[in-house]
PAKOL-670001 format. One record per residue: x, y, z of N, C-alpha, C in turn. Coordinates in steps of 0.1 Angstrom, whole numbers, plus 5000, padded with zeros to 4 digits. Example, Ala and Ser with C-alpha at 12.3 -4.5 7.8 and 13.67 -1.06 7.14 Angstrom:
BEGIN
513249435078512349555078513249675078512849785071513749895071512950005079
END
This chain:
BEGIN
126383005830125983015844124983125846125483195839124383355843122683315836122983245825121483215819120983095824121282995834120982915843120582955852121383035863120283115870119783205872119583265859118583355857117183305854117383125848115783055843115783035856116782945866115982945881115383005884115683155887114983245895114183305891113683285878112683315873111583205875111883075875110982965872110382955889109082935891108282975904107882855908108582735902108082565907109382545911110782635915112382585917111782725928112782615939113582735947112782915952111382825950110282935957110583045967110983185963110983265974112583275976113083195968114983215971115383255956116383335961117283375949118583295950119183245936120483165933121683305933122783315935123583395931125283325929125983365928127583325924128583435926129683385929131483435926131783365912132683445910133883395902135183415903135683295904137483325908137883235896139583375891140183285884141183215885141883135882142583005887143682975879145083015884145983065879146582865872147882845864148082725870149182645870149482675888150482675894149882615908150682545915150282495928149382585936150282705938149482775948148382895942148582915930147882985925146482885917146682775922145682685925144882705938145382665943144582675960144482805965144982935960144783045963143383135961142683125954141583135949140383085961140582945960139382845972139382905979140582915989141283026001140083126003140483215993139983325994138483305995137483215985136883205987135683136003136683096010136283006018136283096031137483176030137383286044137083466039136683416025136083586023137583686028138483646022138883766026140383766021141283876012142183886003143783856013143683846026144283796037143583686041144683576036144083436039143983386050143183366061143483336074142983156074143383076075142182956076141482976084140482876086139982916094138682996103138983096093138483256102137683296086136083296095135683426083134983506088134883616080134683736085133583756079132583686073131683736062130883586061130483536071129483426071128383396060127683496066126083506054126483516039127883556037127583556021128383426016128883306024129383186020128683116016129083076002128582955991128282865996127382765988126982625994127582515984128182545975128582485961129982565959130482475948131282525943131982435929131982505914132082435905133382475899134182355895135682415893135782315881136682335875137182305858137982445852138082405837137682245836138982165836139882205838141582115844141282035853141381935850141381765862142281835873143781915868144881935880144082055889142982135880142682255893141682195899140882035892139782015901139781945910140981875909142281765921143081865933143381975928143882035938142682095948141682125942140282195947139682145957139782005951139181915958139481895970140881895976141681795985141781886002141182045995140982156001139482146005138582165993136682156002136482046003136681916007136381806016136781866028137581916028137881896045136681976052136382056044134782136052133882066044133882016036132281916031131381966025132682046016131982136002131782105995130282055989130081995974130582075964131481965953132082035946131181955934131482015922130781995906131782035898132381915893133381965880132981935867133382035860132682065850133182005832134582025837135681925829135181815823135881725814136281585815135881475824135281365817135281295832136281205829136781225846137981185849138081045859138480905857138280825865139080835878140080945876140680965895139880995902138981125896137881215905136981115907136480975899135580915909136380845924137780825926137680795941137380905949136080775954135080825963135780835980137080755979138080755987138780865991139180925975140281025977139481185982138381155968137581315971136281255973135881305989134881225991133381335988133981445984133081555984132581605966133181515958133281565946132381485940131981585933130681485920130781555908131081505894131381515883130281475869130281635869129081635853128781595842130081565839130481535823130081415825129581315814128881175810130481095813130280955815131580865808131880875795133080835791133480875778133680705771133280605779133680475772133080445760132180495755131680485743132980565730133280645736134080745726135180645716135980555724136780455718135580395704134980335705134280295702133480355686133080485687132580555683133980595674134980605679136180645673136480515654136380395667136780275654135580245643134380335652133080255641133480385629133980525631134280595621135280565610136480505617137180445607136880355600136080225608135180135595134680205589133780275593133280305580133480405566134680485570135580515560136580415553136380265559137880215556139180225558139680315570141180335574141080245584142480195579143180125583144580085587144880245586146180305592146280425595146380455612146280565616147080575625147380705628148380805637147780815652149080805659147580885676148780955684148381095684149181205695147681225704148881175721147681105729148681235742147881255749148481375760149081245768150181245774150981145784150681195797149481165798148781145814147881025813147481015829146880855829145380855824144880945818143580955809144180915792145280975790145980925778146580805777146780705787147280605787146380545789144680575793143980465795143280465782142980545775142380605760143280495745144480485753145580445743145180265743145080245754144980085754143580025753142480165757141280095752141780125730141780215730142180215710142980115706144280055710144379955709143579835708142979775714142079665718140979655708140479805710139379805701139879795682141379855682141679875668142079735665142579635674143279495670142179405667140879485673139379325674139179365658139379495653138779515640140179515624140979475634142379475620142779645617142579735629142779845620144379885629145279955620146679925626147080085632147980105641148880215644149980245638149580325629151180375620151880395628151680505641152580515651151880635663152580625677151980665685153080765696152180925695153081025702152481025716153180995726152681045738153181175743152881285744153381425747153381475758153781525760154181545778152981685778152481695791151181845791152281935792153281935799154282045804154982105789155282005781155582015774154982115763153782095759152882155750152382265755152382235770151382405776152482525776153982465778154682575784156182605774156482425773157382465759156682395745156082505738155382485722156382475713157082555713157982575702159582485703159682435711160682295716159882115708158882125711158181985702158282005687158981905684158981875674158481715666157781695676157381545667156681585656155881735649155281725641155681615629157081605628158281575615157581425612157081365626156281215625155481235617154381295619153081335611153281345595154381395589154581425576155781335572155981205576156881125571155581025574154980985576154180885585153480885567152980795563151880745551150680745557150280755572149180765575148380875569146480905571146580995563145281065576145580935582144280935593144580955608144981115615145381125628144381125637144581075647143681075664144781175680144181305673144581315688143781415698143981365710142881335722143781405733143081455741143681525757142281625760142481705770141181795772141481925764140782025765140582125754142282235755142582245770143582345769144482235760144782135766146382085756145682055742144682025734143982045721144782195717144382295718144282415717145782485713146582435728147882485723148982365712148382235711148682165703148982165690147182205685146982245674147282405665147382455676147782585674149582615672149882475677151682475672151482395660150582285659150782245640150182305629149282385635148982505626150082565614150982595618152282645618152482615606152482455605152882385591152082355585151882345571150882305561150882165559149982115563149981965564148581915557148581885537146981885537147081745532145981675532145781535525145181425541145381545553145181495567143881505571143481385577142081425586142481345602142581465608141981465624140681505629141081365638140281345648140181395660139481455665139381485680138781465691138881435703137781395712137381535716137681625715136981735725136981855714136381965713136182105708137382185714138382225703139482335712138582475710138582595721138582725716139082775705138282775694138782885682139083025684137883065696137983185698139183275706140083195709141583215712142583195703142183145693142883135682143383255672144383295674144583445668145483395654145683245649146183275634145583225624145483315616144783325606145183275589145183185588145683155576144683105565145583145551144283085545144182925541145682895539145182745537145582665553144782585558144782565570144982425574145382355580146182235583145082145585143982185594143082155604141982165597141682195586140482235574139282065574138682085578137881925576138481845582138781875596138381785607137381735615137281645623135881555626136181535641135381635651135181635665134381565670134581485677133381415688132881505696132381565699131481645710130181525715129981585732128881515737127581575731126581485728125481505725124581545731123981675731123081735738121581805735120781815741119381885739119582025734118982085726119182225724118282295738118882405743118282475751117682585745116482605746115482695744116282855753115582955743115983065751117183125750118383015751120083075752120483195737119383165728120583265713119783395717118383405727118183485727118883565743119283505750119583515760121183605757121983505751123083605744123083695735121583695731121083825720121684005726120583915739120184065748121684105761122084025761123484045770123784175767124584215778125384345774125984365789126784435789127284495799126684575810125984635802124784735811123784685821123184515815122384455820123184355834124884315828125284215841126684335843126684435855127584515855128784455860128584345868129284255875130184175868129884185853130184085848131484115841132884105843133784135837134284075825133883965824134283855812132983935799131983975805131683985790131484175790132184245798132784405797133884375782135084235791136184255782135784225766134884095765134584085749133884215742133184305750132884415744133584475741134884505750135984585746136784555734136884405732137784355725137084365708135784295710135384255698134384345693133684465697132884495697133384715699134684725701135484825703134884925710133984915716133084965732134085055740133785125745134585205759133385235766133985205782133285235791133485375800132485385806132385505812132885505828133885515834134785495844133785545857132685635855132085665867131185575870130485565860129585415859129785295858130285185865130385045862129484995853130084935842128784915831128384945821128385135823127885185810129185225799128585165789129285155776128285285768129785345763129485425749130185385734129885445727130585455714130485325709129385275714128985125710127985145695127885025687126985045677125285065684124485105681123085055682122784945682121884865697121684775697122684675698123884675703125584615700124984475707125484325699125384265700126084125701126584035708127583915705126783845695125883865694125383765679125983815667126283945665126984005656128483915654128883865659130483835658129883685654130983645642131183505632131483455645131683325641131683235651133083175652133983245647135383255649135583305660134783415669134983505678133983485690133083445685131983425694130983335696131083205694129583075691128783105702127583095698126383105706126082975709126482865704126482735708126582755720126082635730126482595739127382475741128582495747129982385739129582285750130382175752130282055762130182125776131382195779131982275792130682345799130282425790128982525794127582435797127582355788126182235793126782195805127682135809127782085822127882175835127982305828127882375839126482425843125782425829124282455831123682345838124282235836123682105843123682145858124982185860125782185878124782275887124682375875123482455888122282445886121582355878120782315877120782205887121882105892121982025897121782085917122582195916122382285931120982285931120682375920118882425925117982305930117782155924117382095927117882055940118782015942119181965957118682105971118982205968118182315976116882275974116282265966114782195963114082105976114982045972114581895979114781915992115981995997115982016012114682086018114582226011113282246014111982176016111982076007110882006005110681896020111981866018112181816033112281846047111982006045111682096058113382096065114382096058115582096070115882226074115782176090116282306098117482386094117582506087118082606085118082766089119282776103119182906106119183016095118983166101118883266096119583346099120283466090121283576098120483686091121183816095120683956088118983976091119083976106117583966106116483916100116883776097116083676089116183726070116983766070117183826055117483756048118783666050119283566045119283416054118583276047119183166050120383086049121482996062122482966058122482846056122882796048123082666043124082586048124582496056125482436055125482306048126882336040127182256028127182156030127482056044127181916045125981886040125081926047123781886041123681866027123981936014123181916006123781776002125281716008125481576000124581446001123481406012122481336010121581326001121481485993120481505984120881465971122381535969122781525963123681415953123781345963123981205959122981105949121681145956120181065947119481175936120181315938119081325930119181355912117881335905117881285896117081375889117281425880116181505870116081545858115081575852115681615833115381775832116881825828116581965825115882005817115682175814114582215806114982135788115682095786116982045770115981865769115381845783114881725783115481595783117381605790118281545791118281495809118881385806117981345824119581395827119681425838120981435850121181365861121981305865122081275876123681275880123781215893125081285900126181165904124881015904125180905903126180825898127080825898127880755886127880625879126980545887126480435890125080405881124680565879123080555869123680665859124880705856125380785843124380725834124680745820123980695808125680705801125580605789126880635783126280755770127780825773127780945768127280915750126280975743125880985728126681105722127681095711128381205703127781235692127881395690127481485675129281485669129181415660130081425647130281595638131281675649131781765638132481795629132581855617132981885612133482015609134482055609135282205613135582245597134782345598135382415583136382545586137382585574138182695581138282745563137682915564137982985560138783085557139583195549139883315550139683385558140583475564140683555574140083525589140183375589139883325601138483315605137583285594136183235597136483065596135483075608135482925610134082875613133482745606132582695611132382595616131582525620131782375626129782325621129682225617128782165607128682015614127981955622127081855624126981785610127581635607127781575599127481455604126981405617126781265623126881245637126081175640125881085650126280945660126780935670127180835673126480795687125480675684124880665696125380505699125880455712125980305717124480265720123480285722122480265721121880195707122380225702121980165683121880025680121179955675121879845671122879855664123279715665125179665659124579675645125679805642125779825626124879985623124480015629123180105631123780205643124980215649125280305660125780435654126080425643126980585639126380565622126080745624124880775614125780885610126080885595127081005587126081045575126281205570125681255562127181295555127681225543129081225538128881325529128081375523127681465519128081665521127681675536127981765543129581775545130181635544131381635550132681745544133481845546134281885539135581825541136481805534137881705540138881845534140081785543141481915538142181865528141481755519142081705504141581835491140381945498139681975488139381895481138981745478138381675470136881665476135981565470135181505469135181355474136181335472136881175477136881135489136381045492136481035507137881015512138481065520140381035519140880865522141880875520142280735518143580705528143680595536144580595548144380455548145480375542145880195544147280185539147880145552149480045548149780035535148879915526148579815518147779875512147679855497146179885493145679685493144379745492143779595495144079455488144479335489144579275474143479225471142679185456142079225450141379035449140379035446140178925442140678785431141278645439142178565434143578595440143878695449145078695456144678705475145478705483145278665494146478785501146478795518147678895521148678805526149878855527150678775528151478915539151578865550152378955562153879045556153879155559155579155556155979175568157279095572158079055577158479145588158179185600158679285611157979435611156879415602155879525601154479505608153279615606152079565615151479495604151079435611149379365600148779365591148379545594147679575582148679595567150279575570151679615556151679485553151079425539150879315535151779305520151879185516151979235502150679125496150479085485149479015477149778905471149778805475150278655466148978615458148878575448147978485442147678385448146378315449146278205458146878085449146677955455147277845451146377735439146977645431145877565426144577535431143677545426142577505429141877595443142577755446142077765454141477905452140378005457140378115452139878195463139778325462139278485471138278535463137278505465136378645460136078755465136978805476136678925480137979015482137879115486138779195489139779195500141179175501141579195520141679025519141578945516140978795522143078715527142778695543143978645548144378495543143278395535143378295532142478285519143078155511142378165499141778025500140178045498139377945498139477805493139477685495139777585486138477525478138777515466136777445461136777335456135377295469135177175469135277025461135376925460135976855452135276855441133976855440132976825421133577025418134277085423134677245414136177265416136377375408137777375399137677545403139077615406138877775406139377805387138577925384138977975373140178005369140178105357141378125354141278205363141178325370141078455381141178405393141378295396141078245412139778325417138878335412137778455421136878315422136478235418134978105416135578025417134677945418134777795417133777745402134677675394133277605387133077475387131677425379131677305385132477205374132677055381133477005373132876875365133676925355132976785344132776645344132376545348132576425344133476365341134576295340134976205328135776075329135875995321136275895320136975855308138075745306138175685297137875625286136975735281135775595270136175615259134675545252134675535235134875645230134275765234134375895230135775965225136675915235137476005239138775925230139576035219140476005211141175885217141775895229142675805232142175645233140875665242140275535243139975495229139275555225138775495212140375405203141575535202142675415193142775275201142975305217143575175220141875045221141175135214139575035221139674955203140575045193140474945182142074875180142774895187144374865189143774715195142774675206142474575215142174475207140674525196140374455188140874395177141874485172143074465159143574285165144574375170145574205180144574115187143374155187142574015190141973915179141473985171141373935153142873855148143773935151144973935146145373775154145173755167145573655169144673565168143473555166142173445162142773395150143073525138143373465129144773375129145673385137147373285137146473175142145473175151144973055157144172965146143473055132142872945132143972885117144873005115145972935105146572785114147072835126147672715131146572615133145372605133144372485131144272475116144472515107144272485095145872385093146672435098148372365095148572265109147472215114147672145125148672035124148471945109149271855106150871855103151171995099152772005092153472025105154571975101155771975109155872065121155972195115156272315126155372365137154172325133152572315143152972195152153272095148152971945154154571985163155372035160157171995167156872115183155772185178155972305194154472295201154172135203152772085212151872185204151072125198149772215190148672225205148672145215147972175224148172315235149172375235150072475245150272575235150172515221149972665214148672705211147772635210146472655207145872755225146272675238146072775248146772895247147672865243147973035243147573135234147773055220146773175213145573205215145073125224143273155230143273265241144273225252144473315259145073445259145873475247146173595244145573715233144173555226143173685223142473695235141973635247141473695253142173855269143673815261144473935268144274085257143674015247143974145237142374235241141274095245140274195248140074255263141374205268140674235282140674425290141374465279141474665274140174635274139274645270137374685267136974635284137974625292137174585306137674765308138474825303139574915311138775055307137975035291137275135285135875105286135975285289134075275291133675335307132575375306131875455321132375305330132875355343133075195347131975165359132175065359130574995369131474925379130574875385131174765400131574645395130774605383130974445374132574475371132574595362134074615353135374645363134774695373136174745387136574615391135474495394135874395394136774265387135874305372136474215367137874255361138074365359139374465353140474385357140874375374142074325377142374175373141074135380141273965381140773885369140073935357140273885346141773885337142474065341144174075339144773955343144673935353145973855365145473705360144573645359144273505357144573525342144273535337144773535318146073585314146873695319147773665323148973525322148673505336148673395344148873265332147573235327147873115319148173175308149173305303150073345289151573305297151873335309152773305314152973175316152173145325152272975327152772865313151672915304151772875289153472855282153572965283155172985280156572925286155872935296157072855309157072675306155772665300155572475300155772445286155572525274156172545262158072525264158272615270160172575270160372465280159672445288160272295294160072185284158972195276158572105268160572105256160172195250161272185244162372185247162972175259164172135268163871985268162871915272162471765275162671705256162171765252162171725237163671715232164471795236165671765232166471635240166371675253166871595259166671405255165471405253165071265251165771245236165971325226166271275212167471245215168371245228169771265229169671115237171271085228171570935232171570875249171070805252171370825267170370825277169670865275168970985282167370935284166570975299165970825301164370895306164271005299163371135306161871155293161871015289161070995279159571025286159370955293158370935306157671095310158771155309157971335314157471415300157871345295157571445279155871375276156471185272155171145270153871155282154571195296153271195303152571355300153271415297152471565292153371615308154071595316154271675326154271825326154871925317154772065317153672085317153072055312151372095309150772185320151072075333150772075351150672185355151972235349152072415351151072485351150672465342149472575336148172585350147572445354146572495362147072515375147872425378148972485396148972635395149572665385150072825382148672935386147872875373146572955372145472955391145872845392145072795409145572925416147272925420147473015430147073165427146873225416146473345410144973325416144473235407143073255414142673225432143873185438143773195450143473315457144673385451145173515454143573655451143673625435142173685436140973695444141073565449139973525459140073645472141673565474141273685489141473815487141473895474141773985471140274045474139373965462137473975463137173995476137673915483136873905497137473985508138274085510138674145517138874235515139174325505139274445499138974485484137874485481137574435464137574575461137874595449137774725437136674775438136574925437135374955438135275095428134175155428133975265418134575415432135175445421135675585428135775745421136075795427135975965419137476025420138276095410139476125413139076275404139376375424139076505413140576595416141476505415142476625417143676595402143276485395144476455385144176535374142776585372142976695357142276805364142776905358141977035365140277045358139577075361138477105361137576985349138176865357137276715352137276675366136676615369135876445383136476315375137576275372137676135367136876045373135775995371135475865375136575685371136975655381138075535381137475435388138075285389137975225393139475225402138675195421139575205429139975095429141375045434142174855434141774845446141174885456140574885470141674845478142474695476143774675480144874685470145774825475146874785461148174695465148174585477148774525481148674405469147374385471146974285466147374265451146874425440147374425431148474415423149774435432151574425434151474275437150574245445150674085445150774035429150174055428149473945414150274015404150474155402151274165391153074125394152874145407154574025413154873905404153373825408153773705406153773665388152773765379153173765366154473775366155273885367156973935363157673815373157473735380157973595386158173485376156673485370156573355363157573395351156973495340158273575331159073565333159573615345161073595346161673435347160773335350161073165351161373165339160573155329160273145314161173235306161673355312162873385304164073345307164473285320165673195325165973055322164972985317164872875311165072865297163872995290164272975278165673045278166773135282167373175279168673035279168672985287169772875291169772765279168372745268167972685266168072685248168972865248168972895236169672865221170572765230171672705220171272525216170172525219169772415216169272415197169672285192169372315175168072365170168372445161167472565159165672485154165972335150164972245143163872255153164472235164163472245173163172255182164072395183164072475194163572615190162472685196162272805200161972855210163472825221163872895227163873035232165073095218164673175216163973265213163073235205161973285207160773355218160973255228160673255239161673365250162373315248163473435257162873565252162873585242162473755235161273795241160273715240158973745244158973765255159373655265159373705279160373855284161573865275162073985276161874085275160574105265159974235265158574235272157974145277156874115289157574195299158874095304159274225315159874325316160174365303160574515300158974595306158274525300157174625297156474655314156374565319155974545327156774605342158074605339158774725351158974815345158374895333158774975332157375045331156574985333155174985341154775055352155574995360155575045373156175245379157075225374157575435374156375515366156275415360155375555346153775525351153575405355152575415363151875535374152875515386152875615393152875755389153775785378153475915374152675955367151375905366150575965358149075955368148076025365146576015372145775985359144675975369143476005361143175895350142575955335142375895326143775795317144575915321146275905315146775745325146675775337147075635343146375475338144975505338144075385329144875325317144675475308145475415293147175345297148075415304149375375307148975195310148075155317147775005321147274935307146374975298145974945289146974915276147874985274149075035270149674925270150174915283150974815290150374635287149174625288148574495284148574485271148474555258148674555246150274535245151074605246152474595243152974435252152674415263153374235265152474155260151774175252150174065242151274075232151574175228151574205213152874155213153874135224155774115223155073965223154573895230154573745228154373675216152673805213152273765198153673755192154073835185154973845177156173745172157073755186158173685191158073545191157273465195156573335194155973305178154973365179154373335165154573415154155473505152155673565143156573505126157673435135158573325125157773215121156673125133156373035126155173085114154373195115153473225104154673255091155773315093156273365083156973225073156673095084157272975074155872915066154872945074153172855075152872935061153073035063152273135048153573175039154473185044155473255031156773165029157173065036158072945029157272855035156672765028156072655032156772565030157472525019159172465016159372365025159872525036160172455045159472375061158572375057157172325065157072225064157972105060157971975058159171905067159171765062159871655067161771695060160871665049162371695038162771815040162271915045163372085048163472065059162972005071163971975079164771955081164471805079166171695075167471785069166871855054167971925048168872055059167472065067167972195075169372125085168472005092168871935101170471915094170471855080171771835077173171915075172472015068172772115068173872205080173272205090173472215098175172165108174472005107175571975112177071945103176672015091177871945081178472135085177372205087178572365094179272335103178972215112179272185127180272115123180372055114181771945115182772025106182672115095183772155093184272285100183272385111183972435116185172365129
END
């Protein structure tokens, strides 16, 4: 205040021809030793009269009080009623703007809505993500608490936990609080605590007390160090990080406090006492002012800055603002010529204080710092912070170190500017400190909440098949795309291979010569049984119905080479419905084969008048009726849902099966139905059919074949389903070889074994003998 208007009244473009001057009253705090002070000031006189003053000409036109919200609320409620512009110097406080309550009050300090803000962009960019907050329990603490909130939930950063402290509590009983005990059980490592400078002050000055290192606090405001009388060497509070408002440097002030002394402001009792105190001065009791026993040249720049900062703190700029803010509005009245009497023989002009609130309301200016001002609250600017950093040494040197910037003006990502470098922390490390619930999980794992904790207390699951994280923290694990596969690390995706059932591939290749084997294998029974067309055993089981079926069951032996190989749209097609129709006439075949030899018997038997169905060829019939409705079924199979080429990338890990889709698997169950239908006819016939004489009946024969057709073929079906991919192909392939191979066998296996290795009995005469034979066991059992 004193170096404020002392540039006024030096500067010859302000307040031309007038001198600025001031009171100071101190302000006890207590209700009445609140309003006791104004009092005095307002009627000049140590007997409070309302009212009544006795000393006109020397009443103020202003009046600036702080920096306690409760002395500048009590202040207030008093100079409204005379229409005292007041200027608080404090905090800005959103009660003091009702323009309702104090209609006389205008407030210096910037808004602080950026500070939240500025708060969370520091924690990004350290990384904490678990922090502490001792918040003063007033309604500036409560509104501070829920903007941090909001802002900490948009960014995932969590509240280990939160002290609200009562002011009464901290200002009056210090040594009764004991939440420190939270602080040092808490795993946090990152505290935030916020109030205005007096509850900072005595706060910190009770956790002082305890040694608390591995901690970094946060501060919104600068406490007085220079009231700070303990001195320790390892210090709790060692590399903490203050928000301070951001300000112009003022020119002039280090020299201003250079030259101070007592001699020059006699008046001045606040800085008599620091002489006395710091500086061990005695005064001279006749002279107000003069100091002896002082050093040469004695100086407050002399004193560390434990005792004395020449800085100008938040408090002091807004006060240099405030009467910077008067002088102009006296400015502007003048400029505006308003009628102002005179007393003391025109000596002094009197100001009434109403007046200057029109001026003062609009006016706007940038101090000598080159910071604009205004009074507006409406054209504030949001407040820009200098990032401190508080260093604390032995025997109570302290420094404070500008380490960053926090401007809301910035672009996004670009608002808070740190020199990490400068930074000192109370880890004594080098390390930037560390403050998370959780440590992060790591790439290929994901977070997994724990159970009745905050957010950020996770534990780490590995993600799931096929799914991966490549980053750090990640709440979900990515899934990759169908042509990629995740690694062994879950961290990538890679891409996936091609493949199919082919020639290449061990398995295709045995069953692609297994196809060929049993197709050779049964050309050749076919063309033995054309070479033995004439002997008995060829000629007694229709050489016509065996000749279709050994045709058709080399063509079942090739029909695997539709199954192997890159597949196309020809092969998706013809795969099923070349199966099911060939098939078809192996079944049908066999079914008209045992009627045949049921009719055959029946006719050699005395009596019996069914000659007519044998010689018309009736079984035969079977074969194309049978083969028709198959190829019916195919039909509408083609035409309304046909097979097509498809991709299967989930049945092997890090292969694309290329398959052929059944497009309708209705349809497919159809047709393989109606195969295990006809089989099962042909094993119920031949089975009924098996005790017929062995000459010339193969029956059984038949029964076997079809019994293991439909073995194979439901047992097809389970093992089917359980398998994908390449593995499901082969299982079908498998499956068409093994009921080829049970028919081959079971059917033609005995008669090659009489055709090539007892021929003997391949005649008329080993029959008969058989025939005889036979019945001479029949008649003596």
């Amino acid at each position: 205040m004193d170096f404020a208007i002392e540039e006024i009244n030096k500067n010859p473009l302000l307040l031309q021809n007038m001198s600025l001057g001031f009171d100071i009253y101190n302000v006890l705090h207590t209700e009445w030793g609140t309003l006791e002070p104004p009092f005095k000031w307002l009627f000049l006189s140590d007997k409070v009269v309302p009212n009544y003053n006795c000393r006109r000409e020397s009443k103020s036109v202003a009046a600036l009080t702080g920096p306690s919200r409760i002395t500048s609320a009590n202040t207030g409620t008093l100079l409204q009623l005379y229409k005292i512009p007041q200027l608080t110097f404090g905090p800005f406080d959103p009660i003091l703007s009702d323009h309702d309550k104090f209609t006389s009050l205008y407030q210096m300090a910037p808004k602080e809505t950026s500070l939240v803000l500025g708060m969370v962009s520091l924690m990004l960019h350290f990384r904490w993500t678990w922090v502490g907050l001792f918040i003063s329990e007033d309604h500036r603490g409560f509104q501070i608490l829920s903007d941090l909130r909001e802002e900490m939930d948009k960014h995932r950063i969590c509240v280990a936990f939160v002290e609200m402290i009562p002011v009464s509590i901290v200002s009056f009983f210090p040594k009764t609080w004991s939440k420190h005990h939270q602080i040092i059980k808490s795993s946090a490592n990152v505290i935030i605590l916020y109030g205005d400078s007096d509850f900072l002050e005595v706060l910190m000055n009770t956790l002082r007390e305890i040694l608390m290192t591995g901690k970094v606090w946060i501060l919104n405001s600068q406490w007085d160090v220079i009231r700070s009388h303990i001195h320790l060497i390892l210090d709790s509070f060692h590399g903490q990080l203050i928000f301070s408002h951001h300000h112009g440097d003022i020119s002039g002030f280090r020299n201003f406090i250079q030259s101070a002394n007592p001699s020059k402001y006699p008046e001045d009792f606040y800085l008599a006492s620091l002489f006395l105190v710091f500086l061990k001065c005695s005064f001279s009791e006749s002279q107000c002012g003069t100091y002896k026993k002082c050093p040469h040249n004695a100086s407050l720049t002399w004193l560390p800055g434990n005792r004395f900062e020449t800085a100008m703190s938040e408090e002091s700029y807004n006060i240099y603002n405030a009467v910077y803010a008067v002088a102009h509005t006296l400015h502007e009245m003048l400029l505006h010529q308003i009628q102002m009497p005179t007393v003391g023989n025109g000596k002094w002009m009197v100001f009434s204080p109403s007046q200057l609130h029109p001026f003062m309301k609009s006016i706007q200016f940038n101090n000598p710092a080159g910071d604009q001002v205004t009074l507006d609250e409406k054209r504030k600017l949001e407040a820009e912070y200098d990032i401190l950093n508080f260093w604390n040494f032995p025997e109570g040197l302290r420094h404070k170190v500008k380490v960053g910037k926090f401007s809301p003006y910035g672009l996004h990502g670009q608002q808070l500017s740190l020199h990490e470098d400068l930074i000192e922390w109370n880890s004594g490390t080098l390390e930037n400190p560390h403050s998370v619930c959780s440590e992060s999980c790591g790439p290929g794992f994901r977070n997994s909440p724990q159970q009745g904790k905050a957010p950020c207390c996770f534990d780490c699951i590995p993600c799931p098949e096929n799914e991966i994280s490549n980053g750090t923290a990640m709440d979900q694990c990515v899934k990759c795309a169908d042509h990629q596969y995740a690694n062994r690390d879950k961290n990538h995706c890679l891409q996936k291979s091609v493949t199919f059932l082919g020639y290449e591939d061990p398995l295709g290749l045995a069953l692609a010569c297994m196809a060929v084997i049993f197709s050779v294998l049964t050309a050749a029974v076919l063309v033995v049984f054309m070479k033995h067309r004439d002997t008995p055993i060829v000629k007694a089981n229709n050489r016509a119905l065996t000749y279709i079926l050994l045709i058709s069951l080399t063509f079942c032996f090739l029909c695997p080479l539709l199954f192997i190989g890159r597949p196309s749209m020809a092969t998706c097609i013809l795969q099923q419905t070349t199966f099911g129709i060939v098939f078809t006439v192996v079944t049908s075949t066999v079914m008209a084969k045992t009627l045949t030899v049921i009719l055959a018997f029946n006719v050699t038997s005395p009596g019996k008048r069914m000659r007519w169905l044998l010689v018309s060829r009736t079984p035969n019939y079977l074969i194309p009726i049978c083969t028709l409705i198959q190829l019916t079924t195919c039909g509408i199979w083609l035409g309304t849902s046909p097979p097509f080429i498809d991709t299967d990338t989930n049945s092997e890990h890090g292969h694309i099966n290329i398959v052929c889709n059944k497009g309708s698997v209705v349809a497919f169950y159809c047709i393989l139905g109606y195969l295990i239908f006809l089989a099962f006819g042909s094993f119920t016939v031949a089975f009924l059919a098996r005790n017929l004489p062995d000459t010339f009946n193969e029956a059984k024969f038949l029964t076997f074949s079809m019994l293991v057709f439909c073995s194979v073929w439901i047992t097809f079906l389970p093992v089917y389903h359980s398998t994908k991919g390449r593995v499901m192909v082969a299982v079908e392939v498998f499956s068409i070889l093994a009921s080829s191979a049970g028919i081959l066998g079971f059917i033609f296996g005995p008669k090659c074994y009489i055709i090539l290795l007892r021929p003997e009995r391949n005649t008329l005469y080993g029959f008969r003998n058989k025939t005889h034979s036979m019945y001479n066991e029949a008649s003596e059992s």
